[in-house]
DRENMARDO-890921 format. One record per residue (C-alpha): residue number from 0; residue in one letter; x, y, z. Coordinates in steps of 0.25 Angstrom, whole numbers. Example, Ala and Ser with C-alpha at 12.3 -4.5 7.8 and 13.67 -1.06 7.14 Angstrom:
BEGIN
<node><nr>0</nr><rest>a</rest><px>49</px><py>-18</py><pz>31</pz></node>
<node><nr>1</nr><rest>s</rest><px>55</px><py>-4</py><pz>29</pz></node>
% end
This chain:
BEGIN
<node><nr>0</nr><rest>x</rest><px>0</px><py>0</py><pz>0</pz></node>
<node><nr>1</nr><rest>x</rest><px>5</px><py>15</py><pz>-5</pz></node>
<node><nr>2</nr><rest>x</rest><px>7</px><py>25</py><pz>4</pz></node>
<node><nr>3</nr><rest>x</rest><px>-5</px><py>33</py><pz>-4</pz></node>
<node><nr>4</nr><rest>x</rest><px>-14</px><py>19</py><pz>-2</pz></node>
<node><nr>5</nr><rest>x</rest><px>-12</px><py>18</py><pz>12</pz></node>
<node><nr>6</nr><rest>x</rest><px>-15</px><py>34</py><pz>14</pz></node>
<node><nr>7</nr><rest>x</rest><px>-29</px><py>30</py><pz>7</pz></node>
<node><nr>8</nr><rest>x</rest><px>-31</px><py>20</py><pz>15</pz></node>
<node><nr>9</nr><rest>x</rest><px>-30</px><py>27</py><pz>27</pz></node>
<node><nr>10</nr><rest>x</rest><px>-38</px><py>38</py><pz>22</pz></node>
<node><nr>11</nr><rest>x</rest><px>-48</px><py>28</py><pz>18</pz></node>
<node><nr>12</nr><rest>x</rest><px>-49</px><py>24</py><pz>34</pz></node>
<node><nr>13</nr><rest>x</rest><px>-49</px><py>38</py><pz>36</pz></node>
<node><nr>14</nr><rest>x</rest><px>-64</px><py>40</py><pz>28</pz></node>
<node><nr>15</nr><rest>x</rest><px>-69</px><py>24</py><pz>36</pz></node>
<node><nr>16</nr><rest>x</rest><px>-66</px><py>33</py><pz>49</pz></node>
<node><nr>17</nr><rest>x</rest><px>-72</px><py>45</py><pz>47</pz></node>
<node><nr>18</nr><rest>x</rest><px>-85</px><py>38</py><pz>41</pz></node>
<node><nr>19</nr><rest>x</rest><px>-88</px><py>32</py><pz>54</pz></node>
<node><nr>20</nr><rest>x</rest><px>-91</px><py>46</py><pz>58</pz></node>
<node><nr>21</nr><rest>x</rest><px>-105</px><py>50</py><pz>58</pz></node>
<node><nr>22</nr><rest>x</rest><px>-110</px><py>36</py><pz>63</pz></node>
<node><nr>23</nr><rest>x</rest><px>-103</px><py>36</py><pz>75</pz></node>
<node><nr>24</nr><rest>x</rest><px>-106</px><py>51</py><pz>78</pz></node>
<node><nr>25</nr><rest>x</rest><px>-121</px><py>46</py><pz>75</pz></node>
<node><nr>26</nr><rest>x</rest><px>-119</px><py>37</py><pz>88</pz></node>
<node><nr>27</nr><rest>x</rest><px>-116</px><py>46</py><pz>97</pz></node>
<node><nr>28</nr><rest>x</rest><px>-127</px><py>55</py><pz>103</pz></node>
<node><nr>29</nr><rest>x</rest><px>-115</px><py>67</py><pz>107</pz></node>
<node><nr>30</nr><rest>x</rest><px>-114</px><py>80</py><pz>100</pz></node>
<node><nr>31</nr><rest>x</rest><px>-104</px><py>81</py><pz>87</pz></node>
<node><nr>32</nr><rest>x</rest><px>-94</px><py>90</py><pz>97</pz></node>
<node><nr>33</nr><rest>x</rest><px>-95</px><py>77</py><pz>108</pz></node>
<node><nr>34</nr><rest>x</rest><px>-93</px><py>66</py><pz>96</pz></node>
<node><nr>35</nr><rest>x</rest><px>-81</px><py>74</py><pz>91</pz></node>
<node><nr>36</nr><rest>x</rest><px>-74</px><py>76</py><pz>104</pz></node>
<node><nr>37</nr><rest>x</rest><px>-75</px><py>64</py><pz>109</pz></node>
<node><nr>38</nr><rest>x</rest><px>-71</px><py>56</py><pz>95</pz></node>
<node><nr>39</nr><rest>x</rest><px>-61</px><py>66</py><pz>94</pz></node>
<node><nr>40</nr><rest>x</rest><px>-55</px><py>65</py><pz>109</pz></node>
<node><nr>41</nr><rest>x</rest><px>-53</px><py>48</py><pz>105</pz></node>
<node><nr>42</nr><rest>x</rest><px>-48</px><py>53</py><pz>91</pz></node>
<node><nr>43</nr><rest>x</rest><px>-36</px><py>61</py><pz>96</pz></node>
<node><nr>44</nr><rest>x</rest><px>-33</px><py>47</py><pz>106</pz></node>
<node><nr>45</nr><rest>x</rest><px>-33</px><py>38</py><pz>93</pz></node>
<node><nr>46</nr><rest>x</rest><px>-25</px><py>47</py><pz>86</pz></node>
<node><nr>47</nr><rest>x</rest><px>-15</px><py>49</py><pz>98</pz></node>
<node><nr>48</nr><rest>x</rest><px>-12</px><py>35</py><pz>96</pz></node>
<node><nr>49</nr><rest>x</rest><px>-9</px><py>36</py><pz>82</pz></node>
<node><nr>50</nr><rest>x</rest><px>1</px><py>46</py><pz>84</pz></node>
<node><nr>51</nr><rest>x</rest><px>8</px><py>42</py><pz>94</pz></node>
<node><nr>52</nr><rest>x</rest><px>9</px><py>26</py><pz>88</pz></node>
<node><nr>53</nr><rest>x</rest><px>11</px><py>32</py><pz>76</pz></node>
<node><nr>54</nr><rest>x</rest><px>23</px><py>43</py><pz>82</pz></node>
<node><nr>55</nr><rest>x</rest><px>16</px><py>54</py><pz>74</pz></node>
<node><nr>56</nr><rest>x</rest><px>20</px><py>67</py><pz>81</pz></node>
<node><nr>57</nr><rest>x</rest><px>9</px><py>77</py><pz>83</pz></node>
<node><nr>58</nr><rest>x</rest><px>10</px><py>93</py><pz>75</pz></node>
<node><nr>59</nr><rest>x</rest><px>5</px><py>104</py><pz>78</pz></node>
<node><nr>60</nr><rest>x</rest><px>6</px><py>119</py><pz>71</pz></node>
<node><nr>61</nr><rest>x</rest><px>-4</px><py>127</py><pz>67</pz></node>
<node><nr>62</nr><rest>x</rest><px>-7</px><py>120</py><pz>53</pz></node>
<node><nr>63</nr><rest>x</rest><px>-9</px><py>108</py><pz>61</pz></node>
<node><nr>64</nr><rest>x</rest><px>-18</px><py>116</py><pz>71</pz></node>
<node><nr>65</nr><rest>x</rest><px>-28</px><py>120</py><pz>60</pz></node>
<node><nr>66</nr><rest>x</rest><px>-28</px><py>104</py><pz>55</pz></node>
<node><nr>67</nr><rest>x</rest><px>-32</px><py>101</py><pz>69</pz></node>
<node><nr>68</nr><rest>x</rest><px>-44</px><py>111</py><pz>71</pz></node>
<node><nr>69</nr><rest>x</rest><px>-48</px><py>108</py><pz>55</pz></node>
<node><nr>70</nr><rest>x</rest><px>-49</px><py>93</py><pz>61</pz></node>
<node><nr>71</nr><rest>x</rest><px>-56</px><py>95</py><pz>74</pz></node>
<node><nr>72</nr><rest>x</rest><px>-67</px><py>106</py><pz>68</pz></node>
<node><nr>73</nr><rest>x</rest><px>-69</px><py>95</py><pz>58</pz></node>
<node><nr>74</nr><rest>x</rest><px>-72</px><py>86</py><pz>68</pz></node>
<node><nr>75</nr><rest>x</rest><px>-82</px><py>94</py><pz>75</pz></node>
<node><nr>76</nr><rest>x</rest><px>-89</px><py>99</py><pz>64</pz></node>
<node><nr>77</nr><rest>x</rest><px>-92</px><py>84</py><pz>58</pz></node>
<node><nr>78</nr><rest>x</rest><px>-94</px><py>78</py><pz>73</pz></node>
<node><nr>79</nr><rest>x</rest><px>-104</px><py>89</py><pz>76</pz></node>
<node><nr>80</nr><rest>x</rest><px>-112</px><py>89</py><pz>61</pz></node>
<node><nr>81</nr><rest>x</rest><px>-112</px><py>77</py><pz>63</pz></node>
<node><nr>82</nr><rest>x</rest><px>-122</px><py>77</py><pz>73</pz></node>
<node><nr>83</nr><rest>x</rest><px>-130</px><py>89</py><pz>66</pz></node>
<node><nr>84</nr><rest>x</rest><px>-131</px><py>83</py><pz>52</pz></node>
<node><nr>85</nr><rest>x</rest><px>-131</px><py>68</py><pz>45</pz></node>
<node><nr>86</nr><rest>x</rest><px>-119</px><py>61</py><pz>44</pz></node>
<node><nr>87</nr><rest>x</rest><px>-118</px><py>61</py><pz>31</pz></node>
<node><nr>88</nr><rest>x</rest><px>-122</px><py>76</py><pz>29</pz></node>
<node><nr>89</nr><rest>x</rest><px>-109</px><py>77</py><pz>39</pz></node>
<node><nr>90</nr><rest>x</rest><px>-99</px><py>69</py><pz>32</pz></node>
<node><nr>91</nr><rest>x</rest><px>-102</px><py>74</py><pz>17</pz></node>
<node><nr>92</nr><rest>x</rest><px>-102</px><py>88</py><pz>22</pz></node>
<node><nr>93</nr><rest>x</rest><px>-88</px><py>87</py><pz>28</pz></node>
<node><nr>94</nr><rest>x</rest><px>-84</px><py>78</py><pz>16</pz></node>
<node><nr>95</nr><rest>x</rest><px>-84</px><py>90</py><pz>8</pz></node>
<node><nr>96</nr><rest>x</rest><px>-71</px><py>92</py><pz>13</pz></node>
<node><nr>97</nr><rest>x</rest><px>-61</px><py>91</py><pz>3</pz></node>
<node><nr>98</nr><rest>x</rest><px>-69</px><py>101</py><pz>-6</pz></node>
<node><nr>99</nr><rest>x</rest><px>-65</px><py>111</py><pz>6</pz></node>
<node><nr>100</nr><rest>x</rest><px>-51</px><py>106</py><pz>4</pz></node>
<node><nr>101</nr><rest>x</rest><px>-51</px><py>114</py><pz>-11</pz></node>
<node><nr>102</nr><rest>x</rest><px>-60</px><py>126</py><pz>-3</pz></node>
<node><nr>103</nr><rest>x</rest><px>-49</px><py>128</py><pz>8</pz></node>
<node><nr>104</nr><rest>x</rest><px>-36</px><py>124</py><pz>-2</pz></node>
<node><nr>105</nr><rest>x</rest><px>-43</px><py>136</py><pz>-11</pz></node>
<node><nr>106</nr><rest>x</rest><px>-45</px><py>146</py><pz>-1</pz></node>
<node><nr>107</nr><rest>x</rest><px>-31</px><py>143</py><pz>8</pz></node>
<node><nr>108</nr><rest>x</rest><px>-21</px><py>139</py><pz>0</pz></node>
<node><nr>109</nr><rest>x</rest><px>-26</px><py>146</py><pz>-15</pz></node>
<node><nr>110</nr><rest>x</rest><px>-27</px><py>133</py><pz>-22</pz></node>
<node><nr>111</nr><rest>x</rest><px>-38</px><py>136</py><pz>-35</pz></node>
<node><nr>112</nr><rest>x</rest><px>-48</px><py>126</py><pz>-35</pz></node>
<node><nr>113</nr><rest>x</rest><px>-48</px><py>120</py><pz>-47</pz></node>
<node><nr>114</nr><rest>x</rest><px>-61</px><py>117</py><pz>-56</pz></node>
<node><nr>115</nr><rest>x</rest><px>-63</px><py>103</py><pz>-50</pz></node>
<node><nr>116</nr><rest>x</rest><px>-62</px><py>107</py><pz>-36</pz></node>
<node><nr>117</nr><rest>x</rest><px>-73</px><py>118</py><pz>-39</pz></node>
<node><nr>118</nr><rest>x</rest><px>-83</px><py>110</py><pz>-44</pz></node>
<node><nr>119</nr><rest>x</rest><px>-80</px><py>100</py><pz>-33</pz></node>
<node><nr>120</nr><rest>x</rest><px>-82</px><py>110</py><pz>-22</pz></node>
<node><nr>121</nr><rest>x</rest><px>-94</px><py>115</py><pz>-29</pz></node>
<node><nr>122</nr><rest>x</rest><px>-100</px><py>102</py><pz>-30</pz></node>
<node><nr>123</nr><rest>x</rest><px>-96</px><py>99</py><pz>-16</pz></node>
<node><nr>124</nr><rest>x</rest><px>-103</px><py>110</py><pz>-11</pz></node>
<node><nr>125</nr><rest>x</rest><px>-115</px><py>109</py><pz>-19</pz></node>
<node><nr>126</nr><rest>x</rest><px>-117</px><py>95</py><pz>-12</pz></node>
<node><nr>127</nr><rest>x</rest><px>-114</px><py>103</py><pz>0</pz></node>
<node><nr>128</nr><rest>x</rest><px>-127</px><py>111</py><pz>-2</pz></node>
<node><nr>129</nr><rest>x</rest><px>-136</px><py>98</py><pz>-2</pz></node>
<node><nr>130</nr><rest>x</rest><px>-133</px><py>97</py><pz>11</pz></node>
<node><nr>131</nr><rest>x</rest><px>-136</px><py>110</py><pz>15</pz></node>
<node><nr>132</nr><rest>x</rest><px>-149</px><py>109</py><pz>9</pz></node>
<node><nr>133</nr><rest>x</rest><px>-154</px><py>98</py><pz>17</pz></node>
<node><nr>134</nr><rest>x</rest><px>-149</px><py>101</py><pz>29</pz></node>
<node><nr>135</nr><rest>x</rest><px>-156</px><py>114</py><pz>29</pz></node>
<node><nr>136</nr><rest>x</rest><px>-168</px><py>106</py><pz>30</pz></node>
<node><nr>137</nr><rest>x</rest><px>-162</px><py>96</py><pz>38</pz></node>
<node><nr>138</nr><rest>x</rest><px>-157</px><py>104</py><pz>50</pz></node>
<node><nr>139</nr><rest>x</rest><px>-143</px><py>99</py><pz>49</pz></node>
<node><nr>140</nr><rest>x</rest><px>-138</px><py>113</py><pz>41</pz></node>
<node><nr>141</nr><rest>x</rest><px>-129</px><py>115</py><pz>54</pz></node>
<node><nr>142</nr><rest>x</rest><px>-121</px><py>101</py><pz>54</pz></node>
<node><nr>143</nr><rest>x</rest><px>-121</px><py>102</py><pz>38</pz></node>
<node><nr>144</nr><rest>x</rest><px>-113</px><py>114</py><pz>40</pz></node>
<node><nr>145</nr><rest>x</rest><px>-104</px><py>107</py><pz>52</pz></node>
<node><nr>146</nr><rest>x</rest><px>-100</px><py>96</py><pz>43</pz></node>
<node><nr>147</nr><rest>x</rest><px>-97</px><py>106</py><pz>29</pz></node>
<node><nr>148</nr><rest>x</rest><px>-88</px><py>114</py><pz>38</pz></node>
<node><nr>149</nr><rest>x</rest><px>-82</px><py>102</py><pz>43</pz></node>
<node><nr>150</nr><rest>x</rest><px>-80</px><py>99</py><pz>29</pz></node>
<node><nr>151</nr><rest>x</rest><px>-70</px><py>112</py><pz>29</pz></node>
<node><nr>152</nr><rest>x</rest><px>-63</px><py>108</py><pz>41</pz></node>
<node><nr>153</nr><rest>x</rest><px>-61</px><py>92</py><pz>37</pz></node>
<node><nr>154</nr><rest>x</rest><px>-55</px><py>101</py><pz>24</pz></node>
<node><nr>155</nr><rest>x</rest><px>-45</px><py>106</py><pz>31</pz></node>
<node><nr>156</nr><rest>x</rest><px>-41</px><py>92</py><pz>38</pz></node>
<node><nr>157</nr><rest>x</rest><px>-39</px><py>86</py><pz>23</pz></node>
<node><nr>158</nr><rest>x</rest><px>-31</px><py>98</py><pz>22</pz></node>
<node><nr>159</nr><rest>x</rest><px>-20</px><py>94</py><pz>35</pz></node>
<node><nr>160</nr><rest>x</rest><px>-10</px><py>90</py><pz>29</pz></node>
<node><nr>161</nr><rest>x</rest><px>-10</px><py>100</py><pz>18</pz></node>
<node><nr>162</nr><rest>x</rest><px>-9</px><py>110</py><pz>30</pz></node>
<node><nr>163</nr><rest>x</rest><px>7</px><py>117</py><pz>30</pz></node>
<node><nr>164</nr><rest>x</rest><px>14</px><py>107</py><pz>42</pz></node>
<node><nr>165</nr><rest>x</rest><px>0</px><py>102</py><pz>44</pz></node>
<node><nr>166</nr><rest>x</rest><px>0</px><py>86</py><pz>51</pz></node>
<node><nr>167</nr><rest>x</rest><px>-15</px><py>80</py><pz>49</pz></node>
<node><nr>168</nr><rest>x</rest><px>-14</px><py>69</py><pz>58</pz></node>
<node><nr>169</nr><rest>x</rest><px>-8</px><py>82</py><pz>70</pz></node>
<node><nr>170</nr><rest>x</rest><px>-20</px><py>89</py><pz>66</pz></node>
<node><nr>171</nr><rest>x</rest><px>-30</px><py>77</py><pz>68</pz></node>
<node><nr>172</nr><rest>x</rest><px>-24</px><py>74</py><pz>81</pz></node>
<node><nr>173</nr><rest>x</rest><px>-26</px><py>90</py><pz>86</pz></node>
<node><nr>174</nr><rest>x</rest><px>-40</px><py>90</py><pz>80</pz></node>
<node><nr>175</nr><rest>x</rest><px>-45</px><py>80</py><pz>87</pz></node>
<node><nr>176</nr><rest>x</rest><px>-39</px><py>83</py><pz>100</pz></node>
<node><nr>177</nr><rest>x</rest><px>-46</px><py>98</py><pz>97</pz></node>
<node><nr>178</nr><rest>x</rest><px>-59</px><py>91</py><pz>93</pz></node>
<node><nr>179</nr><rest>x</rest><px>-57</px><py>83</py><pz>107</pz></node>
<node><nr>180</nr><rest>x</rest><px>-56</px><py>95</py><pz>116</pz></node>
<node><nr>181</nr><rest>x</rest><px>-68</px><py>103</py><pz>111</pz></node>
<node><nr>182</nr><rest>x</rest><px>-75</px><py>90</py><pz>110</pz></node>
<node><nr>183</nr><rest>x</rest><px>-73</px><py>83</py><pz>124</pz></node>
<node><nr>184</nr><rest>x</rest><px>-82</px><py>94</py><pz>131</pz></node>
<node><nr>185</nr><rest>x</rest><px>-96</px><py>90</py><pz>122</pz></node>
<node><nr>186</nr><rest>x</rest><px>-92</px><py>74</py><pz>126</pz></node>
<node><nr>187</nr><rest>x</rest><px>-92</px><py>79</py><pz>140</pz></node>
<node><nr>188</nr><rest>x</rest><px>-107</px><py>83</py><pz>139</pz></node>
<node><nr>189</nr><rest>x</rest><px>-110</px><py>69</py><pz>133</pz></node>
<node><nr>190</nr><rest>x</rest><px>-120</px><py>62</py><pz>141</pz></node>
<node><nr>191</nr><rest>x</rest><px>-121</px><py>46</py><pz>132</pz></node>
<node><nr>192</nr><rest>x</rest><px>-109</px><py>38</py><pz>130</pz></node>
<node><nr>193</nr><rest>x</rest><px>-117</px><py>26</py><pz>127</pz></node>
<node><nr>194</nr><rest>x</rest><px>-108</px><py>14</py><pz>119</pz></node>
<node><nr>195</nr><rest>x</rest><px>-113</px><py>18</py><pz>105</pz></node>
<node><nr>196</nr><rest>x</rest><px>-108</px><py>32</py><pz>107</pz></node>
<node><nr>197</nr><rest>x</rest><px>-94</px><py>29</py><pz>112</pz></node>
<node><nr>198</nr><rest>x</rest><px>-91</px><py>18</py><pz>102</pz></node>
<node><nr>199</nr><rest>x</rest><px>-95</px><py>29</py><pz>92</pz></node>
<node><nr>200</nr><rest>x</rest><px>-87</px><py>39</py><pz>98</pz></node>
<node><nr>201</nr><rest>x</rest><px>-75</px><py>29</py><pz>100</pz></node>
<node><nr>202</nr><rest>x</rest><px>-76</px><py>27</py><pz>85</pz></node>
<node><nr>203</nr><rest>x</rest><px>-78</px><py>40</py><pz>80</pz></node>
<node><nr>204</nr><rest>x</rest><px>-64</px><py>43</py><pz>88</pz></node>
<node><nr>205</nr><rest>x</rest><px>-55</px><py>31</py><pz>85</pz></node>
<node><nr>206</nr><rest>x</rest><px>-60</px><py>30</py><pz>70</pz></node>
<node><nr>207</nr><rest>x</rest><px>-68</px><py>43</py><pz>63</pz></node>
<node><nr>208</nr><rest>x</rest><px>-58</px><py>53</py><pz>69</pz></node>
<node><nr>209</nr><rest>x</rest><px>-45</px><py>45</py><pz>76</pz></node>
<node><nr>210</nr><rest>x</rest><px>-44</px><py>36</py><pz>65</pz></node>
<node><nr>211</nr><rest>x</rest><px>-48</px><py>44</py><pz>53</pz></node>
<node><nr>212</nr><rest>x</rest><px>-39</px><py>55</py><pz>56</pz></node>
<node><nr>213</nr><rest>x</rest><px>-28</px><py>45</py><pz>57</pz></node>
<node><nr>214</nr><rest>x</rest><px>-30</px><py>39</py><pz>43</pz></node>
<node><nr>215</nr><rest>x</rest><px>-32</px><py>51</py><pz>38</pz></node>
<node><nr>216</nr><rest>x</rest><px>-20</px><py>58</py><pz>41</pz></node>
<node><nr>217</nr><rest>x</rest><px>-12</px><py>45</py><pz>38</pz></node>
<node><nr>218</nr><rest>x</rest><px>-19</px><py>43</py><pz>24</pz></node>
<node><nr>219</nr><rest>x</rest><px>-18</px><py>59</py><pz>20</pz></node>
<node><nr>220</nr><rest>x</rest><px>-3</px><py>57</py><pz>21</pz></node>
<node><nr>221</nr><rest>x</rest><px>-2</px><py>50</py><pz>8</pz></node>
<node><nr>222</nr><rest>x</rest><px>-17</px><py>50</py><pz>2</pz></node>
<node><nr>223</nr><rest>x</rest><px>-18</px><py>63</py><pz>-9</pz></node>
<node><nr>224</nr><rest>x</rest><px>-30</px><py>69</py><pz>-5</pz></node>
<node><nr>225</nr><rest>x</rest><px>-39</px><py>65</py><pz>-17</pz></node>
<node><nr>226</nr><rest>x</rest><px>-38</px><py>50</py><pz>-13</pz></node>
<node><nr>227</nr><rest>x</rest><px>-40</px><py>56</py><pz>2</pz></node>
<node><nr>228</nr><rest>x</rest><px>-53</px><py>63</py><pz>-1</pz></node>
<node><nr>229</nr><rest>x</rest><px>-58</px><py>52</py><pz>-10</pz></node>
<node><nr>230</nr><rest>x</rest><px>-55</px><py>42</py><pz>-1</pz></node>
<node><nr>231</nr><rest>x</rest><px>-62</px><py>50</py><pz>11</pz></node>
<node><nr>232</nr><rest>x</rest><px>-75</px><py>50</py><pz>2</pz></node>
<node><nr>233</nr><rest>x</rest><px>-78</px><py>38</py><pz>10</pz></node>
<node><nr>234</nr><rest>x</rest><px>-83</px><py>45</py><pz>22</pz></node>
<node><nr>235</nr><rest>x</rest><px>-95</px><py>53</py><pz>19</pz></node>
<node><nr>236</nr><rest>x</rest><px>-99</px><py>41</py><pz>11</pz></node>
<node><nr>237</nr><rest>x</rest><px>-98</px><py>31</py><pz>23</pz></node>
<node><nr>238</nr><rest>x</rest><px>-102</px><py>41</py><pz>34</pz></node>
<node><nr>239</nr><rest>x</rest><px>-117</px><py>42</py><pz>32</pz></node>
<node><nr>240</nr><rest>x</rest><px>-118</px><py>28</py><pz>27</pz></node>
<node><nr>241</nr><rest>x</rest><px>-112</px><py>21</py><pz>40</pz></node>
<node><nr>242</nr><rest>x</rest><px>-122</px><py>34</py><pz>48</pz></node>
<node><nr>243</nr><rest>x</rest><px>-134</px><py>28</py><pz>39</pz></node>
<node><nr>244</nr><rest>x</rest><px>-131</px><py>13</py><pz>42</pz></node>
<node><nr>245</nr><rest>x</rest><px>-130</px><py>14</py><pz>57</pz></node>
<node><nr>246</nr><rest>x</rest><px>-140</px><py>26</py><pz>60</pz></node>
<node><nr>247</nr><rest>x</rest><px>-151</px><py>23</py><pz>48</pz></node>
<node><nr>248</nr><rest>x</rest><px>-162</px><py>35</py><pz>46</pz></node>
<node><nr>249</nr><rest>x</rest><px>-154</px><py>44</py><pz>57</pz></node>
<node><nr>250</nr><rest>x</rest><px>-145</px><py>51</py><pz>47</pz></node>
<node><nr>251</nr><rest>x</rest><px>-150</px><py>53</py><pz>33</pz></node>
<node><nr>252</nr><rest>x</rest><px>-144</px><py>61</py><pz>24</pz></node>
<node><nr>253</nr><rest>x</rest><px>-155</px><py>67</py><pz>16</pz></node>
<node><nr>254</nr><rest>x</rest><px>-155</px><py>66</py><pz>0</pz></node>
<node><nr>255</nr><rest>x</rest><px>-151</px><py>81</py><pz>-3</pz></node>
<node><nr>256</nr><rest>x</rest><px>-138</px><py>77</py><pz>7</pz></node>
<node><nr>257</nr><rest>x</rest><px>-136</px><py>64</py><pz>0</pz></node>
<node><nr>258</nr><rest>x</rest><px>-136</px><py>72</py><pz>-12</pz></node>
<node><nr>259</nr><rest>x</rest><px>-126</px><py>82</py><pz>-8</pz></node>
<node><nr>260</nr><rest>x</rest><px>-117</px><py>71</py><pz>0</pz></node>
<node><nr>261</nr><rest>x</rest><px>-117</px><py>63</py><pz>-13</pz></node>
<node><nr>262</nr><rest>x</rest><px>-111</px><py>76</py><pz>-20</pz></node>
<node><nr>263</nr><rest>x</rest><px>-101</px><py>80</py><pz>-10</pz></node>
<node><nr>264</nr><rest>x</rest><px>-95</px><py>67</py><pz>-10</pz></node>
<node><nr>265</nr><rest>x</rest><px>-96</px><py>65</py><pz>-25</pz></node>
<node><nr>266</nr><rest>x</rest><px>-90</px><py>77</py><pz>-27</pz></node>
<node><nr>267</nr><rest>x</rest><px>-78</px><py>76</py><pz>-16</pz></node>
<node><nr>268</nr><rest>x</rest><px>-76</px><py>61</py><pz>-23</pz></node>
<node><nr>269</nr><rest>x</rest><px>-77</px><py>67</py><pz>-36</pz></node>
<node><nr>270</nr><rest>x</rest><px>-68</px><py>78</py><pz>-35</pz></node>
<node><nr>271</nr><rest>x</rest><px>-58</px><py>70</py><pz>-30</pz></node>
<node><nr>272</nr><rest>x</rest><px>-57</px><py>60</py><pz>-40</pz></node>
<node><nr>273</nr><rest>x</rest><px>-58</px><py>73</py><pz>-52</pz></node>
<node><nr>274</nr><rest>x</rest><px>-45</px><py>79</py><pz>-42</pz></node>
<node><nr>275</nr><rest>x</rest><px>-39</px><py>63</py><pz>-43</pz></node>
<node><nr>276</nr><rest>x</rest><px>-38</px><py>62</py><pz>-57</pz></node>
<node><nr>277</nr><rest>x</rest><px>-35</px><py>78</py><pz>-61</pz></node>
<node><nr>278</nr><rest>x</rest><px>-21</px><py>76</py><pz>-52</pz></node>
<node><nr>279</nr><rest>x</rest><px>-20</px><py>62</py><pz>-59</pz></node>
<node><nr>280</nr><rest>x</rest><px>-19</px><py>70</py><pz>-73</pz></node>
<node><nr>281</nr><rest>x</rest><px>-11</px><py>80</py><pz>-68</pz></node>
<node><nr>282</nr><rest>x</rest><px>1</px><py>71</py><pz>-63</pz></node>
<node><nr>283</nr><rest>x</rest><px>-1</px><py>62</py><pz>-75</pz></node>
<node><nr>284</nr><rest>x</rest><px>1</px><py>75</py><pz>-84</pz></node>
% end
């Protein structure tokens, strides 16, 4: 196995991981900021081990700080739409980060979009709308808007190790142990702790945030980030199907939101492949 194989594969494991998500949070009766303290508190304790079996030294500077808080907002904001909005509403609405990637690279580092990334963004964004629409009918306008800001954060995160002296795996660590502390005090206030909800939140730490973050940050060491973003198509695909599965006719996603689901991801997918082979023709030419 290459270096570039194995950096798939772990970003592969990354996207199982993360798509555990919204049915574990969906087993716990705590508000999203209690969820996200307390999977985050055994998240910093999963990858503490990591680091110190793996003798990676912790950095820290100021483009390591910025990592760290884009990672624990991001965090906050998906735990908590989470609970305000449908699981899959959450996940596709946070999926539509990499379109954000070209937003931000456009705006703070000058690079032109090019036509492709334009007609992704407005497609992207168009699906973004069908969302909107329903939810303003729904009543989950408020966790819609969670998750699409979460989408900007998460942006930033896929953006880590582009960061000058930037340390993905550092930031991870830092953001978690900030999303523990403000976290901690709403887990406090939490009155059930029955089995369900602690294997839940035991998961949710160890594997959606501990592990995850873990294979991610080995798999973006040597995975392009085209293979990266198709490969992490996985997750907002899984998500809502394993939340339907184990909680049928508590969380559907209404026909205008499968709609605009089906566009965002087609057109994250879609705009990938298109990127894929455009850089193919360049290096063959």
């Amino acid at each position: 196995m290459t270096k570039q194989q194995r950096g798939t594969l772990f970003v592969f494991l990354a996207s199982i991981c993360y798509s555990l998500g919204g049915i574990c949070m969906k087993g716990i009766p705590w508000s999203g900021m209690a969820v996200n303290g307390g999977r985050t508190a055994i998240a910093v304790v999963v990858m503490g081990i990591y680091l110190l079996l793996s003798r990676q030294k912790l950095r820290f500077n100021r483009w390591i700080l910025l990592g760290a808080l884009a990672v624990s907002l991001t965090n906050i904001l998906f735990a908590v739409a989470n609970k305000m909005t449908t699981a899959a509403n959450a996940i596709v609405l946070q999926y539509t980060a990499p379109i954000f990637v070209i937003v931000l690279t456009a705006i703070f580092l000058h690079k032109r979009p090019g036509r492709l990334d334009l007609a992704a963004c407005a497609l992207v964004f168009g699906g973004v709308l069908c969302f909107f629409v329903e939810s303003l009918s729904g009543g989950s306008l408020t966790g819609d808007m969670l998750a699409l800001i979460s989408g900007v954060t998460y942006a930033v995160v896929f953006m880590l190790n582009d960061l000058p002296d930037g340390d993905a795996l550092s930031a991870a660590f830092f953001g978690h142990v900030i999303s523990a502390v403000v976290g901690l005090p709403f887990v406090l206030q939490q009155t059930q702790f029955g089995t369900t909800c602690m294997v839940s939140l035991l998961v949710l730490g160890v594997f959606q945030v501990g592990f995850a973050f873990i294979f991610l940050g080995e798999g973006l060491k040597t995975t392009p980030a085209v293979t990266a973003s198709l490969v992490s198509g996985l997750e907002p695909v899984l998500n809502p199907i394993l939340v339907a599965l184990f909680y049928p006719g508590v969380d559907n996603i209404g026909l205008i939101s499968l709609v605009g689901a089906v566009i965002v991801v087609g057109g994250v997918i879609g705009y990938n492949v298109l990127l894929a082979k455009q850089e193919q023709k360049t290096v063959c030419n």
